[in-house]
Phi, psi and omega in degrees: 000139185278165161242160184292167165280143184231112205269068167282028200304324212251356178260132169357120164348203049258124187202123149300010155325297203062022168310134148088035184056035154286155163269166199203169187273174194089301198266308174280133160297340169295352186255340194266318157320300200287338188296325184318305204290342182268342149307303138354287226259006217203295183010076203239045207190132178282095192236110209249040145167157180325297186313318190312334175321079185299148174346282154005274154330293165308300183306297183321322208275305158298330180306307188311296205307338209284311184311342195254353194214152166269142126210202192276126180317323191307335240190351181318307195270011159258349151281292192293347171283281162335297132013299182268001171257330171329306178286336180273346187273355167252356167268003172275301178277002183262333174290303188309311183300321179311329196271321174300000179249332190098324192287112177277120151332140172283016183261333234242123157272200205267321175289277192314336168299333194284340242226289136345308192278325175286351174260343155296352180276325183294168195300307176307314179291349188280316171328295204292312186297300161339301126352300179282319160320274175348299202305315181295330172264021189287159161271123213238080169048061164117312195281336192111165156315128185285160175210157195256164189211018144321325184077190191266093166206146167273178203278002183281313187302317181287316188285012171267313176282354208238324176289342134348261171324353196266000000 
């Protein structure tokens, strides 16, 4: 099935160039903010994690983003690969921060949250969280826990900076 023509002439760049102040996932906060929002705004699922996300779903979701960014058709399915890790990894931290405050989000409706808190209650998922604890507090030959010391950037953005300096 084809898509309409749509004129995004006027919406923000995407190129992994990044030339002429295109933008790019990583590297912008404007691309990872719209994902969020479009993860907010489109929520229809108790979905305590990426996978839980049906095709479906996953799609609608890219559909929303296509309306906040431009690019070249050429390069679509490599926006949309990005695109899916992105959304899974901020929707992996907008769940976590919910479930670590106790508090349901106002995007979350009130049945999926309930839904969501009772499957962090079963013995697996408690397993999994654990597991996933340990892993982050391992001791590395020695060193400790790892810790970023970055501030809050990412690591593509310090290695744009750090290459500066070369």
């Amino acid at each position: 099935m084809e898509e309409a023509l749509v004129d995004r002439s006027d919406l923000p760049m995407l190129h992994p160039s990044r030339a002429n102040g295109a933008k790019w996932f990583k590297h912008h906060t404007q691309v990872s903010t719209a994902v969020r929002r479009v993860i907010q705004s489109y929520f229809k699922g108790p979905w305590y994690s990426w996978k839980r996300v049906s095709t479906f779903y996953r799609q609608a979701l890219f559909n929303l983003f296509k309306g906040k960014f431009n690019w070249d058709p050429t390069i679509n399915g490599q926006v949309q690969s990005e695109f899916n890790k992105l959304a899974a990894y901020r929707l992996r931290g907008m769940i976590s921060h919910a479930k670590r405050t106790g508090v349901k989000p106002d995007w979350i409706l009130k049945d999926y949250w309930t839904i969501m808190v009772a499957y962090w209650a079963t013995p697996k998922a408690k397993a999994n969280s654990e597991k996933a604890r340990n892993s982050r507090l391992s001791d590395r030959s020695g060193l400790g826990p790892h810790s970023h010391i970055s501030g809050s950037r990412s690591y593509a953005k310090v290695q744009d900076v750090l290459v500066l300096f070369v």
